[in-house]
C-alpha positions in Angstrom: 3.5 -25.6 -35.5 4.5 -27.6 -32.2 3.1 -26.5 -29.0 5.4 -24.9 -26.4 6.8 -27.1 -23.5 5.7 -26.8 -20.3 8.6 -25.0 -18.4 10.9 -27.1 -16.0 11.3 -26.2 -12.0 14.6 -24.7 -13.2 13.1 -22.6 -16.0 10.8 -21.2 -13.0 13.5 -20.8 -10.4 16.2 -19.2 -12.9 14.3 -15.6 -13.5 13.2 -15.7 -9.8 16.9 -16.6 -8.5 18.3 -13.5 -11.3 16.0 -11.2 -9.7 16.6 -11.5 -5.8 20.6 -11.7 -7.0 19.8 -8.3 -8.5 18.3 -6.7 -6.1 20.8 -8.1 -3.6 23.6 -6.0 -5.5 20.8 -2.7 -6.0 20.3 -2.6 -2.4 24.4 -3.1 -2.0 25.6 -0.7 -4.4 23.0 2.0 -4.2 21.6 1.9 -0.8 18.4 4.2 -0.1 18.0 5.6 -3.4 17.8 1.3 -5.0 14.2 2.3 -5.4 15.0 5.3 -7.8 16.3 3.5 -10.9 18.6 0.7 -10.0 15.9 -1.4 -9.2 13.8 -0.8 -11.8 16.9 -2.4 -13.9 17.0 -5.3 -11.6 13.0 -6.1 -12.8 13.7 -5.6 -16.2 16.7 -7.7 -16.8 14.7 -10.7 -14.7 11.6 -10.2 -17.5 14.7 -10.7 -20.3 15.6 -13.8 -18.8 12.0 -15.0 -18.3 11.6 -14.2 -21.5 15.0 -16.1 -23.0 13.0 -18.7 -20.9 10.4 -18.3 -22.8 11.8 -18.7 -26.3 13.9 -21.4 -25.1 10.5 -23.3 -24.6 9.0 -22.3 -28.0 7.2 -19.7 -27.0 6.7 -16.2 -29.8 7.8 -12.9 -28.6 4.2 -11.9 -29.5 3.1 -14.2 -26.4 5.5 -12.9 -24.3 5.0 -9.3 -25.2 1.4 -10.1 -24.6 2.2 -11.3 -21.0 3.9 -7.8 -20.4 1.2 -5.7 -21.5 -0.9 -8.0 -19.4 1.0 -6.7 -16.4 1.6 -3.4 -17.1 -2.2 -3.0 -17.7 -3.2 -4.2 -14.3 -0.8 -1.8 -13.1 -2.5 1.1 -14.6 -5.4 1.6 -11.9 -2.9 1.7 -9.2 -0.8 4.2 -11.5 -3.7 6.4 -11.9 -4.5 6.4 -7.9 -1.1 7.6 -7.4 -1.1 10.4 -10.1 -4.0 11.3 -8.3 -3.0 11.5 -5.1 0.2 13.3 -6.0 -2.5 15.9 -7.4 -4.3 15.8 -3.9 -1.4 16.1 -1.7 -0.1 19.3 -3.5 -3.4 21.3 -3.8 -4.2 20.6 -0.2 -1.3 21.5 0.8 -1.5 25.0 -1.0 -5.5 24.6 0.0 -4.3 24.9 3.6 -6.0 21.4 4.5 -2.8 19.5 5.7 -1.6 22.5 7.7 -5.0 22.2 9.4 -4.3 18.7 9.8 -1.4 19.3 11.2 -2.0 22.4 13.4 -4.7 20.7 15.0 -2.8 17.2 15.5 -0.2 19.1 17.1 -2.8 21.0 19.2 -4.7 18.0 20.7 -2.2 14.7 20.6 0.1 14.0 22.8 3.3 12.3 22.2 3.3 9.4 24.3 0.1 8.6 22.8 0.2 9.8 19.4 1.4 6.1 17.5 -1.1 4.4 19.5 -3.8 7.1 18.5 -2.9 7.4 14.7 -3.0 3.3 14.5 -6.4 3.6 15.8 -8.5 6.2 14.1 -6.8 4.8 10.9 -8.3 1.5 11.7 -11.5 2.7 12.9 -11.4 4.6 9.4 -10.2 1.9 7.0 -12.8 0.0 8.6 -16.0 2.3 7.5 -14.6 3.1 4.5 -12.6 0.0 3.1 -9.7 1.5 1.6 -6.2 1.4 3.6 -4.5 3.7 0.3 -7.7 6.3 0.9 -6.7 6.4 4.4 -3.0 6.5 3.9 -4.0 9.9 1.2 -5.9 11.8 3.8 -5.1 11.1 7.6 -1.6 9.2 6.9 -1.2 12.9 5.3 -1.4 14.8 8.1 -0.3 12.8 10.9 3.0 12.4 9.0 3.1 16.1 9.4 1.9 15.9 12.8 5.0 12.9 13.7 7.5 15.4 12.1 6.0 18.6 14.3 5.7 16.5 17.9 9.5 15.1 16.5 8.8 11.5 16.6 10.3 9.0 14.4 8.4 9.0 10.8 9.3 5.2 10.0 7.3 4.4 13.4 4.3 6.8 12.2 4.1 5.2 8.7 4.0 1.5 10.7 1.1 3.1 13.0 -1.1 4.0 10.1 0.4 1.3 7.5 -0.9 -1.0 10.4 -4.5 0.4 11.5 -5.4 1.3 7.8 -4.8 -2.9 7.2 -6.6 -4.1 10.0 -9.6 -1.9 9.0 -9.3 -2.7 5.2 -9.1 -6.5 6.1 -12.3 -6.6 8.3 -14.3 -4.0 6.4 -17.3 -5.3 3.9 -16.4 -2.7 1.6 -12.7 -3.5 0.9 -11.9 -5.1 -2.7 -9.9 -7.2 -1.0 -12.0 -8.9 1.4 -14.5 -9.7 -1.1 -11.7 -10.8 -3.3 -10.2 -13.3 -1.1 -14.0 -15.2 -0.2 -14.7 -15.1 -4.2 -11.6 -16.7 -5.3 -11.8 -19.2 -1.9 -15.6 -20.1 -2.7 -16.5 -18.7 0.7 -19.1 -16.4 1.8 -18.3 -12.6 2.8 -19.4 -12.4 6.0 -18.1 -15.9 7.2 -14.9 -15.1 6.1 -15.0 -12.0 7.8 -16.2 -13.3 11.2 -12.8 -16.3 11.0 -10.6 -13.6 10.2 -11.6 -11.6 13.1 -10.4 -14.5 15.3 -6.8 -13.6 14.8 -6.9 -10.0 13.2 -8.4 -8.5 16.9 -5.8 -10.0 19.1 -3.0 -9.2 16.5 -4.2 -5.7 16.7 -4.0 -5.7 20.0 -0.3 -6.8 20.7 0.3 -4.1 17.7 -1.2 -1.1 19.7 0.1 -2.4 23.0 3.7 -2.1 21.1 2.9 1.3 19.5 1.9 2.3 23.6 5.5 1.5 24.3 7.0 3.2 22.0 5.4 6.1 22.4 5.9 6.2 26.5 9.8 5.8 25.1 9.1 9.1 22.6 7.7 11.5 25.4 11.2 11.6 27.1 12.6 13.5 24.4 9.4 15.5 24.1 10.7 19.0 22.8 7.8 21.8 23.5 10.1 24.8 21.9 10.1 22.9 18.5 6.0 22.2 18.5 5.6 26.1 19.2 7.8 26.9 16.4 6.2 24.6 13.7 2.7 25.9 15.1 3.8 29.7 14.8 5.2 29.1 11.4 2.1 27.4 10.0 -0.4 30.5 11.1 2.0 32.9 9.3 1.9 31.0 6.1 -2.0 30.0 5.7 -5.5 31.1 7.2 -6.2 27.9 9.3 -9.6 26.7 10.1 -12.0 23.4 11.0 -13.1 24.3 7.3 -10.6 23.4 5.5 -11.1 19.9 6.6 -14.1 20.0 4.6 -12.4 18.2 1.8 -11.0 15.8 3.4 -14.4 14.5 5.0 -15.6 15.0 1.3 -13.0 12.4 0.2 -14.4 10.1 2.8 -17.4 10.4 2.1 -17.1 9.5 -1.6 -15.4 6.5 -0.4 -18.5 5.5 1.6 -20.4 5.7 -1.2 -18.4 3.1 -2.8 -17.0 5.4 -5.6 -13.6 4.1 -7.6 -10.4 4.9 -5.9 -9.2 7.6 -8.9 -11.9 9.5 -9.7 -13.1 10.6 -5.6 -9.2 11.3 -5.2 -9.0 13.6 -8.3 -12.4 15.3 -7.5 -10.8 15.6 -4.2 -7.9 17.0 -5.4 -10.0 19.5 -7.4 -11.9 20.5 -4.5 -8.6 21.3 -2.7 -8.2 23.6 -5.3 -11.0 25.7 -5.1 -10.2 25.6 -1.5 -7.3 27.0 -2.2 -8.6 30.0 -4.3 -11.2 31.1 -1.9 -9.5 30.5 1.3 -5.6 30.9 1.3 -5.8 34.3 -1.2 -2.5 35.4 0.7 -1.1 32.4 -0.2 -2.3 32.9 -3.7 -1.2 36.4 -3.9 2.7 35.2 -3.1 2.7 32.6 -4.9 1.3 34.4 -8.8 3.1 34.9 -11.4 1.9 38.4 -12.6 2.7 37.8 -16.4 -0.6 35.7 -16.0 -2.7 38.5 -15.1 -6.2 37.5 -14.3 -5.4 33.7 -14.9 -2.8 33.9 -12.3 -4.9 31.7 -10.1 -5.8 29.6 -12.2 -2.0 28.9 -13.3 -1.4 28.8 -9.5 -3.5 26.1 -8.5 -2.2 23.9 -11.5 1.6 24.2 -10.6 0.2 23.0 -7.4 -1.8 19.7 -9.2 1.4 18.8 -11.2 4.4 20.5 -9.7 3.5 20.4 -5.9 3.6 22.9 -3.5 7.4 24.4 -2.4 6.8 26.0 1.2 9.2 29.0 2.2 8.4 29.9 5.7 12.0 30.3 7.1 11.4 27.2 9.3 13.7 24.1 8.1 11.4 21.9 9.1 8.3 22.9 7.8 9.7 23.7 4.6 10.9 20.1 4.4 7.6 18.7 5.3 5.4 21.3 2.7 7.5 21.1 0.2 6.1 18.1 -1.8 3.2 16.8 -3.8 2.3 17.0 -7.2 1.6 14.1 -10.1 5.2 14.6 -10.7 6.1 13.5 -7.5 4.9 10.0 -8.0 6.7 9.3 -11.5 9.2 7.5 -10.3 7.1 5.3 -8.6 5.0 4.8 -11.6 8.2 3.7 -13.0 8.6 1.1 -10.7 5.1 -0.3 -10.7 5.6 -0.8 -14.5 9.0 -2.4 -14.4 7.8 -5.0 -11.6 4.4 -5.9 -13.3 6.2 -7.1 -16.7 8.1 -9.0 -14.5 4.7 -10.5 -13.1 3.2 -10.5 -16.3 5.5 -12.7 -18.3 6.0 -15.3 -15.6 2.3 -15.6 -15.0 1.7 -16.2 -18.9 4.8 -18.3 -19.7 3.3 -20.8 -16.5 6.4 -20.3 -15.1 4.4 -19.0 -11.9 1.9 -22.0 -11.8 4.9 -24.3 -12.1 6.4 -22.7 -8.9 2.8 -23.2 -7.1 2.1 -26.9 -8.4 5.6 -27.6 -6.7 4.3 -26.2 -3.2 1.2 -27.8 -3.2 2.8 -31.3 -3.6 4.7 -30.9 -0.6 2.2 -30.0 1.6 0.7 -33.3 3.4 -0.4 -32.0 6.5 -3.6 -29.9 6.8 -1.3 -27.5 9.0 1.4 -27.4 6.2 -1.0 -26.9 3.7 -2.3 -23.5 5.3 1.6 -22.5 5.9 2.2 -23.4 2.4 -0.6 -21.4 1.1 0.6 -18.1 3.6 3.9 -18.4 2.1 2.7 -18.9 -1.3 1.0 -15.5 -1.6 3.8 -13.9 0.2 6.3 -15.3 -2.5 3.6 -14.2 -5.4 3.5 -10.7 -3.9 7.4 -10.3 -4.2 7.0 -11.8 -7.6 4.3 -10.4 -9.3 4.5 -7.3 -7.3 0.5 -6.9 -7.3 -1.9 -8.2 -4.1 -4.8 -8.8 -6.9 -2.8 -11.4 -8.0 -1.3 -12.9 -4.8 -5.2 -13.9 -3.9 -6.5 -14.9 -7.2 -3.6 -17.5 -8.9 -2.6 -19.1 -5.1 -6.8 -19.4 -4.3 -7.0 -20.7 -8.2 -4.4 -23.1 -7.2 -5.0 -24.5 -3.8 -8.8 -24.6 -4.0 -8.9 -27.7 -5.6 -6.9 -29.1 -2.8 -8.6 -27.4 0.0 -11.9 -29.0 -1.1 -10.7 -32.4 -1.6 -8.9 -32.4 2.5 -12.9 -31.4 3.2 -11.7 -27.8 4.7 -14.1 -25.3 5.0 -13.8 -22.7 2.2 -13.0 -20.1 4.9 -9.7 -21.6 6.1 -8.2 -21.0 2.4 -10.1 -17.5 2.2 -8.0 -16.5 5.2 -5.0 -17.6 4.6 -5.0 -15.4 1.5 -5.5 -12.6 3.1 -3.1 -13.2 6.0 0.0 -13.8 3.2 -1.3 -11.8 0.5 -3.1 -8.9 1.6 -0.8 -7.8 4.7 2.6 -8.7 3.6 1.8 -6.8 -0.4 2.4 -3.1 1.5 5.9 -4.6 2.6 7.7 -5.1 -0.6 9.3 -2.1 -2.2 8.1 -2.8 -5.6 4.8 -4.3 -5.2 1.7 -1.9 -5.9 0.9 -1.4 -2.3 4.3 -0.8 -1.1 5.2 1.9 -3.8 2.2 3.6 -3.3 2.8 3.8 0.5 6.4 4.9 0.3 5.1 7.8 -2.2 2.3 8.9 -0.4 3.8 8.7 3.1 7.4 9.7 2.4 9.1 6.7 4.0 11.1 4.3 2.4 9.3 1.4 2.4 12.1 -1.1 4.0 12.5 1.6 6.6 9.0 1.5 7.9 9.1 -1.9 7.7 9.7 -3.2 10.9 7.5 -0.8 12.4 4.1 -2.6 10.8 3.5 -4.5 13.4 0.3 -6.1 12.6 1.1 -6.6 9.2 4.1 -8.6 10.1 2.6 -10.6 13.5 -0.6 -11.6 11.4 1.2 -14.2 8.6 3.4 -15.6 11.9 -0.4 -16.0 14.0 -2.1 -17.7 11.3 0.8 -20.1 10.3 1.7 -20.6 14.5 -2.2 -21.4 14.7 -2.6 -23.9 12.2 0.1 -26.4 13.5 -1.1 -25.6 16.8 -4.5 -26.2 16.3 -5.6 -27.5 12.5 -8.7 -26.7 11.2 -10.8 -29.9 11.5 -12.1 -31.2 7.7 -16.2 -31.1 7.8 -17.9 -34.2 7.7 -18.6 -34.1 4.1 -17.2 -31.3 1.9 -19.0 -28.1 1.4 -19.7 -27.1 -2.1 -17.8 -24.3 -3.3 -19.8 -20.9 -3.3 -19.9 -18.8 -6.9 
């Protein structure tokens, strides 16, 4: 049987080039609601075509069905994670934990301060912790709630803790990431750690300074009649109490203790729901179904894990902001994470992905162009493959090679992965991270956008650095690290 061909720059560019024309037109003809179906098409006609690509080049349909499959399985943690935290969101809710959250938010910050404030505890957070989507599931939680209470602008919010919960993931020891990035550079943990701290401190810093600004621009339409009606309408519906943020420093503290992402979110979850039983039984009682008779908590409490919670308080507002949660909630992102990872997963086993890369890497002939090429690289395999895992693994597979043979220290490849591929990945709509962050924080994800400061400023810093000031090759190449 003859072996396939190795695919031509055109057979990589033409799915990519299908794709963005598709999406082009989603976003055109459908607007806000692109991410709801239309461009779930959009991915799936652009895996065809690789595919078409694929045959064309003699590869079997059982290859390229094993390339999907591939994709769609490396999807499946994040899909779990976000069943999960649907399931959270929803018994806390009914549990009475988010109105805490955001009783007490709207008790002790103040507006001018409160963007500034959210992008730093979620920092400080992400940082002991290592998980930006942990932080985004708990405090992102509430201080949405609190944003919509103080009536400040919910794209800004999501940037604020989009923005802390990266800076903390990036520098933490704990986050998957950070030890990805050093393992597939060949540099060690710590070291890697200590150069990206270089440019991830200041870039933090220009991003609160901005989130000061804004926030000295919210407090003049600060509107004290609409916090006391939120806050009057929260004690009517549940018992509130410093207690019933019990679970959520449970949650953390699972996280700490290294525990996988979907199992400490769905204890979590379950833990809401006993919350919710022994401390909200008003909220209980209005909320049975008497046909269940003495199971009528029980069947409560799972509504709330699948369903949601749907708040009915009389206040507008606070019915909008209550009324959500539930693994249901999260199926259409689901839907999305599959469509774009068989996308990924066909280009990255037809080569068509490494044929793109190969092309970059020739062109870079500059130490300084190199780095750039390698930022832009990850960024481009994020939007492609639509999962960060992958957007550090193939480009630091790739450009290794070619950072040890320029005598650069492992480090300067380890962070420029992270700078392209873990920071931009929460800015694509379709990518893992920027699903999961719409979802869970309720904001579109190209509306909040231009708000994450940090994550934005850090790929222009490290690319404006390098042709600034190049790394300097070492007198005689380090060997790579295992």
């Amino acid at each position: 049987m003859t072996a396939p061909r190795s695919p031509s720059l055109f057979d990589a560019l033409l799915p990519i080039a299908v794709l963005v024309t598709l999406l082009g037109l989603s976003v055109y003809l459908f607007g806000d609601s692109s991410s709801s179906g239309p461009n779930q098409i959009a991915l799936m006609a652009a895996a065809f075509v690789a595919g078409l690509v694929g045959l064309k080049n003699g590869q079997r349909w059982g290859q390229i069905e094993e390339g999907i499959l591939a994709g769609i399985h490396m999807a499946m943690k994040a899909n779990l994670i976000l069943l999960s935290v649907g399931a959270l969101i929803g018994a806390w809710i009914l549990a009475g934990t988010v109105p805490t959250m955001i009783w007490y938010g709207l008790k002790l910050i103040s507006a001018e301060y409160f963007y500034v404030t959210s992008c730093l505890i979620c920092a400080l957070v992400a940082l002991s912790i290592g998980s930006s989507w942990t932080v985004a599931g708990t405090l992102g939680i509430g201080l949405m709630g609190v944003a919509s209470g103080l009536g400040l602008d919910p794209a800004i919010t999501a940037g604020a803790i989009i923005s802390g919960a990266y800076f903390g993931d990036k520098l933490s020891p704990l986050s998957d990431t950070t030890n990805l990035a050093p393992a597939a550079a060949g540099a060690d943990l710590f070291q890697h750690i200590r150069y990206m701290s270089h440019t991830t401190v200041p870039a933090l810093l220009i991003s609160l300074a901005i989130f000061f600004v804004l926030g000295q621009q919210a407090s003049d339409s600060h509107d004290t009649t609409r916090i006391q009606a939120v806050l009057s309408a929260l004690e009517g519906q549940f018992s509130l109490g410093w207690h019933l943020l019990l679970p959520v420093a449970f949650l953390l503290f699972l996280a700490m203790r290294q525990w996988a992402a979907f199992p400490a979110v769905f204890l979590g979850a379950l833990v809401g729901a006993v919350f919710a039983v022994v401390f909200q039984p008003e909220v209980m009682s209005r909320l049975a179904d008497p046909q269940a008779g003495a199971l009528a908590p029980l069947k409560t409490v799972w509504s709330a894990l699948f369903a949601g919670y749907q708040s009915d308080s009389g206040n507008a507002e606070l019915d909008g902001l209550l009324s959500k949660g539930g693994m249901g909630s999260m199926l259409n992102t689901v839907w999305l994470i599959i469509c774009a990872m068989s996308f990924g997963g066909v280009l990255e086993k037809l080569g068509l992905l490494q044929r793109l890369l190969n092309s970059t890497i020739h062109l870079a002939k500059r130490t300084s162009s190199l780095i750039a090429s390698t930022i832009v690289t990850t960024i481009g395999t994020n939007v492609i493959t639509a999962d960060q895992y992958i957007a550090l693994v193939l480009p630091g597979r790739m450009y290794r090679a070619e950072y040890e043979s320029r005598g650069l220290k492992p480090t300067v490849l380890s962070r420029a992965l992270e700078d392209g591929g873990t920071l931009t990945s929460v800015l694509v709509p379709w990518n893992t991270c920027g699903a999961y962050m719409a979802a869970t924080l309720g904001v579109a994800t190209l509306t909040y956008l231009p708000y994450c400061f940090f994550n934005l400023i850090m790929p222009l810093m490290a690319i404006s650095l390098a042709f600034a000031r190049p790394p300097q090759p070492m007198v005689a190449a380090e060997p790579a690290q295992a």
